[in-house]
C-alpha positions in Angstrom: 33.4 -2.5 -80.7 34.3 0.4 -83.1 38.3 0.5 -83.0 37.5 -1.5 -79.6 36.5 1.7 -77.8 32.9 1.2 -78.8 31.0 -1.6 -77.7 28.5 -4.1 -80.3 25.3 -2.0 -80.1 23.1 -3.7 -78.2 21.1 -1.6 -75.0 18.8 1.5 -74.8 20.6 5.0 -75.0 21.7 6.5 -71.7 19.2 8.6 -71.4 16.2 6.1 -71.5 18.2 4.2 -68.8 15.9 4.8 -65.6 17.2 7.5 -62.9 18.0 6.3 -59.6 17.1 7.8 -56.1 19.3 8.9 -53.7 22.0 7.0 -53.3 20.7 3.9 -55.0 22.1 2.2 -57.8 19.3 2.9 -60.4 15.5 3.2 -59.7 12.4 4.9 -62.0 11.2 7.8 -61.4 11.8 11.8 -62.4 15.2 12.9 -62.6 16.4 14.9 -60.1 17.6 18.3 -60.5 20.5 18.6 -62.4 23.9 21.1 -62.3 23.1 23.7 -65.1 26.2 24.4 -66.1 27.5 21.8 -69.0 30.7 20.6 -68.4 33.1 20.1 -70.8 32.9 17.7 -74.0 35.2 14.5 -73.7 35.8 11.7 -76.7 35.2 7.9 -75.7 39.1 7.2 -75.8 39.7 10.0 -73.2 37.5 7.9 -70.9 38.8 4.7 -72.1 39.6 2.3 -69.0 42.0 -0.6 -69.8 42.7 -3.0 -67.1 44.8 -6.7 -66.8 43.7 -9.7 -64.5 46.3 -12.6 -63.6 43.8 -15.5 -63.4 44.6 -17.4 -60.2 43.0 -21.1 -58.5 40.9 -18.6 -56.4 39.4 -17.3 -59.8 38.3 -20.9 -60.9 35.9 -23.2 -60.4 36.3 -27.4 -59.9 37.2 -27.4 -63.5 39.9 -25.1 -63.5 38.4 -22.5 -65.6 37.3 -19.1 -65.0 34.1 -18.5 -63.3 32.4 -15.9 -64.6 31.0 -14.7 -61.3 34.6 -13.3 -61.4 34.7 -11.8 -64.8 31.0 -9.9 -63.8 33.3 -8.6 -60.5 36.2 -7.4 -62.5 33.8 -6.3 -65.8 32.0 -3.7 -63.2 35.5 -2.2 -62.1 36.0 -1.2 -65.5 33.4 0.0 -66.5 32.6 2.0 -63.2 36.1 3.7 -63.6 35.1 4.8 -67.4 32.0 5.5 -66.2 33.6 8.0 -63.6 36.5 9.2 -65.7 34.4 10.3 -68.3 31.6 12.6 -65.7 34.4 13.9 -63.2 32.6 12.1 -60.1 31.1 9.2 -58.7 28.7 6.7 -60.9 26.3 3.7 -60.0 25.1 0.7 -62.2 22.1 1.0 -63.3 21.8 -2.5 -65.5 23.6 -4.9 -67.7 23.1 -6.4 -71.1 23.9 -9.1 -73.0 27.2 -10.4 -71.9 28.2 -13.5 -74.2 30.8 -15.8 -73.9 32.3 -16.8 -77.0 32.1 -20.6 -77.6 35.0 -22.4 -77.1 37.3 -19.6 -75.1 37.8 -20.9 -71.8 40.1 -18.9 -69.7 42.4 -20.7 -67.4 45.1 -20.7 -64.6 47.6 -18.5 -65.5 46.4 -16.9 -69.0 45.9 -13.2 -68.6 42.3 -10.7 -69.1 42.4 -7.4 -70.6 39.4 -5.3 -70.1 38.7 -2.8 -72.1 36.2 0.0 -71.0 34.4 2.6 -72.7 31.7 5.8 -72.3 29.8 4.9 -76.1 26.4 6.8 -75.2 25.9 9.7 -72.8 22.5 11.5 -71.6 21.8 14.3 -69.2 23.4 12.0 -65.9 23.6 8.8 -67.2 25.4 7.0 -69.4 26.4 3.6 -71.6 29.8 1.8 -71.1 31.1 -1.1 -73.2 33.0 -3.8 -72.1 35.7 -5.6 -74.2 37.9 -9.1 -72.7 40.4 -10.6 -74.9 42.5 -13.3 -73.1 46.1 -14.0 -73.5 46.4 -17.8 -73.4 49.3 -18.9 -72.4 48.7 -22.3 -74.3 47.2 -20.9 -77.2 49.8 -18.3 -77.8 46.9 -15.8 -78.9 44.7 -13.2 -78.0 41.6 -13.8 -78.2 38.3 -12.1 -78.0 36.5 -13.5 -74.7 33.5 -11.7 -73.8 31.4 -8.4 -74.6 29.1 -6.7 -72.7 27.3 -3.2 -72.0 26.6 -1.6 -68.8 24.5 1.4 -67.9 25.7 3.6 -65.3 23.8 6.8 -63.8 25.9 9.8 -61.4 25.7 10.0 -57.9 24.0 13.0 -56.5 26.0 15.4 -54.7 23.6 17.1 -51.8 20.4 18.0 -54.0 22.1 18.0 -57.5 23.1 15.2 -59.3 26.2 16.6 -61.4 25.5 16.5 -65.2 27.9 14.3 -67.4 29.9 15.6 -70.3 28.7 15.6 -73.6 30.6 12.9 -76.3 32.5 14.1 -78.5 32.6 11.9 -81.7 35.0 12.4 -84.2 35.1 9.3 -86.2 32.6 7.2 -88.3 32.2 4.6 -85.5 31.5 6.9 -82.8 28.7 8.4 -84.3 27.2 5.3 -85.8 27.4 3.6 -82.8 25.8 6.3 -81.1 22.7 6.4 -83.4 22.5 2.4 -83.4 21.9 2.8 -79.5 18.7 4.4 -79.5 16.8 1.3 -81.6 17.4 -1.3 -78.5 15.3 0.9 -76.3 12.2 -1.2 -76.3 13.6 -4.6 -76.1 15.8 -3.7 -73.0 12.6 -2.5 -71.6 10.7 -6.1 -72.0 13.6 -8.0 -71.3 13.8 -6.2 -67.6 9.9 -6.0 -67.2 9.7 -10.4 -67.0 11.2 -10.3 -63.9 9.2 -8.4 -62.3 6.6 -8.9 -59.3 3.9 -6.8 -60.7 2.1 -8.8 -62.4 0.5 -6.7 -64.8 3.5 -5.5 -66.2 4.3 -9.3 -66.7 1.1 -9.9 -68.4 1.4 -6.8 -70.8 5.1 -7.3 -71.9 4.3 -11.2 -72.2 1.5 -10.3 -74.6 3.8 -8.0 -77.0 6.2 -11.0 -76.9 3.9 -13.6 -78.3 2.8 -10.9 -81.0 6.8 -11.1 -82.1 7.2 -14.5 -81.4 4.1 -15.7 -84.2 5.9 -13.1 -86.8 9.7 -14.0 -85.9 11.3 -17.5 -88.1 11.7 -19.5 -85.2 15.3 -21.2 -84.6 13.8 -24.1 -83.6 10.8 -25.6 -82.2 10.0 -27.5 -79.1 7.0 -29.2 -77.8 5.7 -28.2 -73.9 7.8 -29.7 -71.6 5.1 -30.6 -69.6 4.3 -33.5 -71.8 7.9 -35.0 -71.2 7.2 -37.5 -68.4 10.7 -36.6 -66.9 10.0 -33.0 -66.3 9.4 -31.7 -62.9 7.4 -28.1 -61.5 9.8 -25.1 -61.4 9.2 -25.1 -57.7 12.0 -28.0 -57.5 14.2 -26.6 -59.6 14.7 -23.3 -57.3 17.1 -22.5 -54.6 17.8 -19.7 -52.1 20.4 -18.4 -50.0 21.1 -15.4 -48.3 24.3 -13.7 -48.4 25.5 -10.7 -45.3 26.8 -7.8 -46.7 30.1 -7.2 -44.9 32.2 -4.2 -45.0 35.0 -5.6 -47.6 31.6 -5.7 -50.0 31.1 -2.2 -50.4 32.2 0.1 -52.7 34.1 3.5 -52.3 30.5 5.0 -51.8 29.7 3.0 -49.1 26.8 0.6 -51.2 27.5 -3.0 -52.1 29.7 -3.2 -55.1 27.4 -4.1 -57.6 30.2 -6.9 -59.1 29.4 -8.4 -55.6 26.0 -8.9 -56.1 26.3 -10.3 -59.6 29.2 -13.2 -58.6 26.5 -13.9 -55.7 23.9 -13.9 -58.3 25.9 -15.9 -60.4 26.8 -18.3 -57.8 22.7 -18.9 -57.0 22.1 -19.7 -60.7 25.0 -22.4 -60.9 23.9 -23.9 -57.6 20.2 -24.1 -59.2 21.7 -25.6 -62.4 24.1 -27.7 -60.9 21.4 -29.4 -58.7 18.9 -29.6 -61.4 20.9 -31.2 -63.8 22.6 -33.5 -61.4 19.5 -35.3 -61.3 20.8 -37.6 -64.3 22.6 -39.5 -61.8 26.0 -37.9 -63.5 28.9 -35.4 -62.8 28.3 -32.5 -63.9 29.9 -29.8 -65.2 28.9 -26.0 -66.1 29.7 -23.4 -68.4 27.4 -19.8 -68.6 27.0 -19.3 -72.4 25.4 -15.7 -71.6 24.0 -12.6 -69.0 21.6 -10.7 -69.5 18.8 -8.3 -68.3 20.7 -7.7 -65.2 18.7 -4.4 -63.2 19.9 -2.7 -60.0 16.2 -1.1 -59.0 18.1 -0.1 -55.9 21.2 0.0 -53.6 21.8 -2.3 -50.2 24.4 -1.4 -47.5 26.5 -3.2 -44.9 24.8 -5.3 -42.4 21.6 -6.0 -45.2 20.6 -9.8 -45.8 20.6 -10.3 -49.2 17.8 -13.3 -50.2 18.5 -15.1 -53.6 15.8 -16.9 -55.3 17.0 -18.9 -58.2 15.2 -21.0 -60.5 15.3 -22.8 -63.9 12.6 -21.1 -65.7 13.2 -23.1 -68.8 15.0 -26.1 -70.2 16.3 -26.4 -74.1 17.1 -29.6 -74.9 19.8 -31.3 -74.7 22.1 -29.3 -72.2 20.7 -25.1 -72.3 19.2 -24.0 -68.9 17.7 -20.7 -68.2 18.0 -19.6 -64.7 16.3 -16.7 -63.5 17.4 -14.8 -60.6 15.4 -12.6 -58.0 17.4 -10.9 -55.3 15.9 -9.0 -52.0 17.4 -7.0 -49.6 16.7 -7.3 -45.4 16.8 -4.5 -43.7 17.7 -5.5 -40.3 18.6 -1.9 -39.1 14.7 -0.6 -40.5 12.8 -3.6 -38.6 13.8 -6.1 -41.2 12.1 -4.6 -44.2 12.2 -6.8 -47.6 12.6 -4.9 -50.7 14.1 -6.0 -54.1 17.2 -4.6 -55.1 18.0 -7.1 -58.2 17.0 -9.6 -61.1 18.4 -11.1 -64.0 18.6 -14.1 -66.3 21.4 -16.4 -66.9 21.9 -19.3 -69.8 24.0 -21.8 -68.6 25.2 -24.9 -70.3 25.6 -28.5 -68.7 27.9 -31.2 -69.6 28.6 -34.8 -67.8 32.1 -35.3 -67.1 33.2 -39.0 -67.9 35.3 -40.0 -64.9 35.4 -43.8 -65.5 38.6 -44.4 -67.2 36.8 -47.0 -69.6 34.4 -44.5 -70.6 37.0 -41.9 -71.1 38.8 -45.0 -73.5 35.4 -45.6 -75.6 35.2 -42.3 -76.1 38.4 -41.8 -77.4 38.0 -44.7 -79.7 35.1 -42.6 -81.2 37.0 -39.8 -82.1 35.8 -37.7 -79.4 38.5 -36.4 -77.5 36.8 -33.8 -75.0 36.1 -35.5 -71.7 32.8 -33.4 -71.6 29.8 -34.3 -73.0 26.1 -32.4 -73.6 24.4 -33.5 -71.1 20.8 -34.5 -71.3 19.0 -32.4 -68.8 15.6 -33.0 -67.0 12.9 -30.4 -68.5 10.8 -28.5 -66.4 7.2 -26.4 -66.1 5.3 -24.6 -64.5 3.7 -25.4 -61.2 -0.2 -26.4 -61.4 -2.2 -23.4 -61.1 0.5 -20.5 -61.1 -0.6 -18.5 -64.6 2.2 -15.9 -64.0 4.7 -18.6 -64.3 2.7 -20.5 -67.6 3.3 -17.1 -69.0 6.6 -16.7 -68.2 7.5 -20.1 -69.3 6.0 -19.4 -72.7 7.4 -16.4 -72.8 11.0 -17.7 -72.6 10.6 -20.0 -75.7 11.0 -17.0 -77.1 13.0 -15.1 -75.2 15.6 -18.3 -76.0 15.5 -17.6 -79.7 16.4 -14.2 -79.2 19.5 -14.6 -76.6 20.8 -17.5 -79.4 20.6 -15.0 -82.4 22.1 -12.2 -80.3 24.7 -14.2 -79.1 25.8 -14.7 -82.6 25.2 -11.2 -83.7 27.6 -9.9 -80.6 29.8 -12.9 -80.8 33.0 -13.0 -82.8 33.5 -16.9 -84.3 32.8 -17.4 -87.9 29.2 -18.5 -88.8 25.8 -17.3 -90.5 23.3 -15.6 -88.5 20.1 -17.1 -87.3 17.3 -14.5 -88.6 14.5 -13.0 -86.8 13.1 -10.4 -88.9 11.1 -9.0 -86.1 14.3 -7.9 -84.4 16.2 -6.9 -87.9 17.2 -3.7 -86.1 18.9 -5.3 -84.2 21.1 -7.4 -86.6 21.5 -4.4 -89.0 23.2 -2.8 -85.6 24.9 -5.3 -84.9 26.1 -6.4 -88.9 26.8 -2.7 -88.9 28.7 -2.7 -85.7 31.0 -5.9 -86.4 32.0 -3.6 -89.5 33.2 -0.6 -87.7 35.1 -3.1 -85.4 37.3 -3.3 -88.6 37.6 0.0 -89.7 40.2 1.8 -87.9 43.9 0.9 -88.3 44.9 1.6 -84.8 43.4 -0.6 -81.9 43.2 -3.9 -80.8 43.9 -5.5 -84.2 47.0 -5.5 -85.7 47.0 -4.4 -89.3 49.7 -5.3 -91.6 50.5 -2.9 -94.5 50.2 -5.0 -97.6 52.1 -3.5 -101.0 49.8 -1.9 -103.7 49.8 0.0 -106.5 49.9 3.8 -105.9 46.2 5.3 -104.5 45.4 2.7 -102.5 45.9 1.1 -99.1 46.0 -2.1 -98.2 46.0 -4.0 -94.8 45.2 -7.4 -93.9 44.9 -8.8 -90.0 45.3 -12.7 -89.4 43.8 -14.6 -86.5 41.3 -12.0 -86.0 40.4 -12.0 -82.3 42.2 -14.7 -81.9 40.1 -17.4 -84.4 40.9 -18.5 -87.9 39.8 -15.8 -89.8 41.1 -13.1 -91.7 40.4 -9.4 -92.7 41.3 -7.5 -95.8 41.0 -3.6 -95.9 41.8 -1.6 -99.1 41.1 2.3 -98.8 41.4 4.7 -101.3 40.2 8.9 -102.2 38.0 9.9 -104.3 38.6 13.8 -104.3 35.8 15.5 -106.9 32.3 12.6 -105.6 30.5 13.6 -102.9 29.8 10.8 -100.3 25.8 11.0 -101.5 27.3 9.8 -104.9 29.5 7.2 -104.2 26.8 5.7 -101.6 24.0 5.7 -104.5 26.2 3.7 -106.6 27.6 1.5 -104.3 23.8 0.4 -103.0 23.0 -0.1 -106.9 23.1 -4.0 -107.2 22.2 -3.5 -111.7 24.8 -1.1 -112.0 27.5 -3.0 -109.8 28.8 -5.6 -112.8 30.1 -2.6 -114.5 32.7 -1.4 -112.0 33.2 -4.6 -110.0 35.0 -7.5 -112.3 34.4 -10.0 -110.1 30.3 -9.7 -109.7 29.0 -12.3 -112.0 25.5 -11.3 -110.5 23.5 -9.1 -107.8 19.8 -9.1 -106.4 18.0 -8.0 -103.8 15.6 -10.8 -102.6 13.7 -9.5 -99.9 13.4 -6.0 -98.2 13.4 -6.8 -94.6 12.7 -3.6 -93.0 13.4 0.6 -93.5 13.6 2.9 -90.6 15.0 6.8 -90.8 18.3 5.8 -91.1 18.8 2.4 -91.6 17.5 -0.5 -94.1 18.3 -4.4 -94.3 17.6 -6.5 -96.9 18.0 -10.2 -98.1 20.6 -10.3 -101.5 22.4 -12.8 -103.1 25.7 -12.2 -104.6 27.3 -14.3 -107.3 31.0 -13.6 -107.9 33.4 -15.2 -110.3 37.0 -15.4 -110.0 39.3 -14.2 -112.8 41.0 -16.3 -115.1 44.3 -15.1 -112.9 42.7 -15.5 -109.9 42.1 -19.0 -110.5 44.6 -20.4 -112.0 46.9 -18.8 -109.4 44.5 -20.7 -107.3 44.7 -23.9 -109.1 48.3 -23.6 -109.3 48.6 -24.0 -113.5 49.2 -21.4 -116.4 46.0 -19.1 -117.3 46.1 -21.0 -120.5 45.8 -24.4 -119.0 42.8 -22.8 -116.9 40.3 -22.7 -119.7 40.1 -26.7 -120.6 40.4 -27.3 -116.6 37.0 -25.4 -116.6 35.1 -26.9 -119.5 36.0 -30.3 -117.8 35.0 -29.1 -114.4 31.3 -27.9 -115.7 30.5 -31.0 -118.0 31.3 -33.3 -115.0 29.6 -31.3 -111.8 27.1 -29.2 -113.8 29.1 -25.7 -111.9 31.7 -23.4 -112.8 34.7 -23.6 -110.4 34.9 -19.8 -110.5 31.8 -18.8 -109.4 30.8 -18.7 -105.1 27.7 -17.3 -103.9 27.0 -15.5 -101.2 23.5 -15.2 -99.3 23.4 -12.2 -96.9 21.8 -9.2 -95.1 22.6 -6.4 -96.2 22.3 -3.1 -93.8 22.8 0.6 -94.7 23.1 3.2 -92.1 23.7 7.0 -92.7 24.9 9.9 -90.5 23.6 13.2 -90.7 27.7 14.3 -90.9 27.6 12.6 -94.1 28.9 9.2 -93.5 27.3 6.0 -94.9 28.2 2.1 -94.5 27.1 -0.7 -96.3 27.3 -3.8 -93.7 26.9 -7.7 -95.4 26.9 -10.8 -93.6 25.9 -14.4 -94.4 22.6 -15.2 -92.9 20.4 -18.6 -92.5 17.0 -18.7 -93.3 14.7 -21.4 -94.4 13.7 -19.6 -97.4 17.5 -19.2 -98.7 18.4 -21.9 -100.7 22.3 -23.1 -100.2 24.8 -25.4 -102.0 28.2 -26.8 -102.2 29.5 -23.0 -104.1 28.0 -20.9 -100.8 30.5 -18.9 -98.6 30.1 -17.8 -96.1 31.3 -13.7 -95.3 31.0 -12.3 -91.9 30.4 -8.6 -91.4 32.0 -7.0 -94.5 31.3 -4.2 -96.6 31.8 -0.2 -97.4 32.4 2.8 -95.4 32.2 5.6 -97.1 33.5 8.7 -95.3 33.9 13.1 -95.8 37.4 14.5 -96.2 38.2 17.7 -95.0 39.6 18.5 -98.2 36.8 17.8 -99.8 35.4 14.4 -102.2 35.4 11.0 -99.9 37.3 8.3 -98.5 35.8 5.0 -99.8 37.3 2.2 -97.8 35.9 -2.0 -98.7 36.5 -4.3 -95.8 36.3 -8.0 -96.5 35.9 -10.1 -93.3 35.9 -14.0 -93.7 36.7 -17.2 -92.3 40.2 -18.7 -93.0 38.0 -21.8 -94.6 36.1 -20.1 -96.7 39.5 -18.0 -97.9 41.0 -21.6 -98.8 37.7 -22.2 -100.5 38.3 -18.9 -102.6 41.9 -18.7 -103.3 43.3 -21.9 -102.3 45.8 -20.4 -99.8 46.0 -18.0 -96.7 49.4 -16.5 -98.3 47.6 -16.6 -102.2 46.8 -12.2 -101.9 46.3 -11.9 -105.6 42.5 -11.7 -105.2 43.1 -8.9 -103.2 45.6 -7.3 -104.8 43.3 -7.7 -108.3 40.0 -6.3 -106.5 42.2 -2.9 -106.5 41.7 -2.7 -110.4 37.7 -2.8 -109.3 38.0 0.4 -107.1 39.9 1.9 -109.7 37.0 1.3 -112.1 34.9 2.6 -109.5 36.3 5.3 -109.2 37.0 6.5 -112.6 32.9 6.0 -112.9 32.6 8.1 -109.9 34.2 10.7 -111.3 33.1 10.5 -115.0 28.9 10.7 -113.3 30.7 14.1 -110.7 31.8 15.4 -113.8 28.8 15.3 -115.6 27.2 16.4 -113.0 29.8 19.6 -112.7 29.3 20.5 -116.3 25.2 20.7 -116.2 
């Protein structure tokens, strides 16, 4: 998140999120009435909640890793104490969305979590936290980015008012992008929350506005019907349920069940329902949950309820991805045992078989395959006969599993193209957008290093960005007499961008993918060419040996061994305070073309931001894999290509100028 006190956009605004009754942790209906005095303005890091967990044995499961039923426990804390530092009182969860798990980071004994929690969206009495874990391996040496998530949380009322919370105050570029990039997840919350339900209209409705996305959306990946796999089995054997009593150590300081509580138990449903289910290949199995989503708290249970869990694997992806769905009702054994639901959400977990024979561990190894885990081919499942809801539902989820795949690598933080689904371009501009601001203050999380330039210009790169091999360049630099209008108009001009930029062998926009108030994306493919000094610092030989190198290198492989090409989405977004960014990432589509020269760039691109003074602060971010750096200048410690791009922005900016002054003078 934006100087890791704002989180990847991702849910509705806070004051879409539903308002809660009495006492509940988050139910629809009319607001209640509300204090009418406004209390004082707060900014997010004012609210900010940071908070370390020692992982113990009693945090793991049979593996030895972290069970994310304990993260979900510990993710709530935090973000309930931002919630409440931020309004001056007591708050409730109203929902959760889209927690991923970066691939790869698995938490152990002994390493160390650091949550980081933040207010990013505020309404009249609710508002949006986002949640940050890094871990410090103890192995690894590093800190890595974990997990990131966003929770909803709405105040509790105090007699007959329900206290108001502060308005944000945003100060920086980040905060108020990230506050405007909210408000465009509102309607896919919405659906994602309405599958669960019981009313079975509402089912029916949303389902039909999902297949009308689903037969415009590029699909990831297709899959025939499960139900013609002879192995798969009805839905109705792949559910579980279990009822938990809610004790007094399971409440919360307002006397409800801590809503961290109910998801571990929620958690712990869905693993027994994939555990069982894919133990049916006859082998050990072992778990890992990839993602959480659409997580709703419709309302609050107390000590002595029953809490009933209903678990079930809606949906199987071959080989190894399960999608459990979990319904939760309360018992109310002190109101004549009175059922109501209280929660629901959806889990993607991910199975593995565990080779415990000692000669299969050996044959393994002999094939280069060192992990002792393998994909596991699970069972598929479908619907039972006759049960139309759950058809639905089951279709549904084909594409609801396209969705969680491309968001997870829009929110995650490992270095690789995104899957695109123009129907939900929104959302990738937010979150291409987003992964840019991450980048754009110099305090934080990262840790910048101060690289030397030439005078006018600042320079910082940060190595093993959250904790993977990739890098981040950031050279900033003022532009007194151009207007932020200006610079933005130029820097979105792909013809004119050759003239300031030495290293643009070419620019084009390919595609417009979509325009909204204050945002656009679109498809462009940008050819760049290294300098003769570039390369042959590169190459290691004298600029003068360069030339016959690349005469030799085109008559043989037909391509010049300066030029890369890029293939990304582009995203613009624009504050009414007068800042603009310009957000790039690589993307995969089956209409882009690739080849050996393509690189691939995560989110990278411009911020241009006001001065007080007056003129703009122009600041070009280059994110990108440590690969695809060797690829481009042959070493991580070769910063000549950076260092040389500064000769760019000074062309830039003498054009800038030249066009303010002409502009001055008529």
């Amino acid at each position: 998140p934006p100087s890791l006190q704002l989180a990847p956009s991702r849910p509705a605004p806070a004051m879409s999120v539903p308002q809660p009754q009495e006492g509940s942790s988050g139910a629809a209906g009319v607001a209640p009435p509300c204090e009418e005095e406004e209390a004082k303005a707060k900014s997010p890091c004012e609210s900010q909640i940071v908070m370390f967990q020692r992982i113990a044995a009693l945090n793991c499961d049979a593996d030895g890793s972290l069970d994310a039923g304990e993260l979900l426990r510990w993710g709530d804390l935090a973000t309930c104490a931002a919630a409440e530092a931020h309004c001056g009182g007591n708050c409730v969860t109203v929902n959760v969305s889209d927690m991923c798990f970066e691939e790869g980071v698995t938490p152990v004994i002994g390493d160390t979590l650091e949550l980081r929690a933040t207010p990013v969206a505020v309404g009249n009495t609710s508002m949006n936290v986002s949640l940050l874990v890094f871990v410090d391996s103890r192995n690894r040496r590093k800190r890595i980015a974990y997990c990131s998530a966003l929770f909803a949380y709405v105040t509790m009322k105090v007699g007959d008012i329900r206290p108001r919370c502060p308005p944000l105050v945003c100060t920086s570029v980040e905060e108020r992008c990230a506050m405007t990039m909210f408000k465009t997840h509102r309607a896919v919350l919405k659906r994602e929350s309405s599958q669960f339900m019981r009313d079975e209209e509402a089912v029916r409705r949303e389902s039909s506005q999902f297949m009308k996305d689903e037969e415009e959306a590029t699909p990831l990946a297709s899959q025939g019907p499960a139900e013609l796999d002879p192995r798969s089995i009805p839905m109705s054997q792949a559910t579980i349920k279990m009822t938990e009593l809610v004790l007094p150590e399971h409440t919360n300081h307002m006397h409800n069940t801590f809503g961290g509580q109910v998801m571990a138990w929620m958690h712990k449903a869905a693993q027994v329902s994939a555990s069982r289910h894919a133990a049916r290949s006859g082998q050990t199995v072992s778990l890992r949950t990839r993602a959480v989503a659409a997580v709703t708290f419709p309302a609050p249970s107390t000590v002595a309820d029953h809490l009933l869990f209903e678990a079930v694997v809606q949906r199987v992806f071959p080989p190894n991805d399960l999608l459990v769905a979990v319904h939760v009702q309360k018992r109310k054994i002190l109101e004549s045992s009175r059922i109501e639901t209280i929660n629901h959400g959806l889990f993607h977990i991910q199975a593995f078989s565990v080779l415990d024979d000692e000669e299969d561990a050996e044959r393994t190894r002999r094939a280069g395959k060192e992990e002792r885990r393998q994909p596991l081919d699970v069972i598929p499942v479908h619907p039972d006969s006759g049960d139309e809801l759950a058809a639905r539902a089951f279709k549904l989820l084909e594409w609801r599993w396209q969705l969680m795949a491309a968001r997870s690598s829009m929110f995650g933080f490992r270095g690789e193209a995104l899957p695109l689904i123009r129907s939900i371009w929104q959302e990738a501009c937010n979150a291409t957008v987003d992964g840019l601001l991450r980048l754009l203050p110099n305090e934080g999380a990262l840790r910048w290093e101060t690289v030397p330039a030439e005078q006018g210009f600042d320079i910082r790169v940060a190595r093993d960005l959250w904790g993977q091999d990739q890098v981040a360049f950031k050279i900033a630099m003022l532009c007194p007499s151009v207007s932020t209008d200006r610079a933005f108009e130029l820097l979105l001009d792909c013809e004119r961008r050759p003239q300031w930029d030495q290293f643009c062998a070419g620019a084009c926009i390919k595609e417009s993918i979509g325009k909204a108030e204050d945002c656009a994306a679109d498809i462009q493919v940008l050819t760049i060419r290294l300098t003769p000094k570039v390369l042959s610092s590169k190459l290691g030989c004298s600029a003068l040996a360069w030339y016959p190198m690349t005469a030799i290198s085109k008559a043989v492989t037909g391509q010049d061994p300066g030029e890369r090409r890029f293939h990304l989405l582009r995203c613009t977004r624009s504050c009414k305070e007068g800042d603009h960014l310009i957000a790039a990432r690589s993307v995969l589509d089956k209409s882009i073309p690739h080849g050996s020269s393509d690189i691939t760039s995560l989110p990278s691109g411009w911020a241009v931001q006001p001065v007080a003074s007056g003129g703009c602060r122009i600041t070009y971010i280059l994110q990108i894999t440590n690969a695809s750096y060797k690829k481009l200048c042959g070493s991580m410690e070769n910063l000549l290509v950076v260092k040389e791009y500064c000769k760019s922005l000074s062309s830039l900016h003498q054009l800038l100028s030249a066009s303010a002054d002409s502009a001055a003078r008529n």
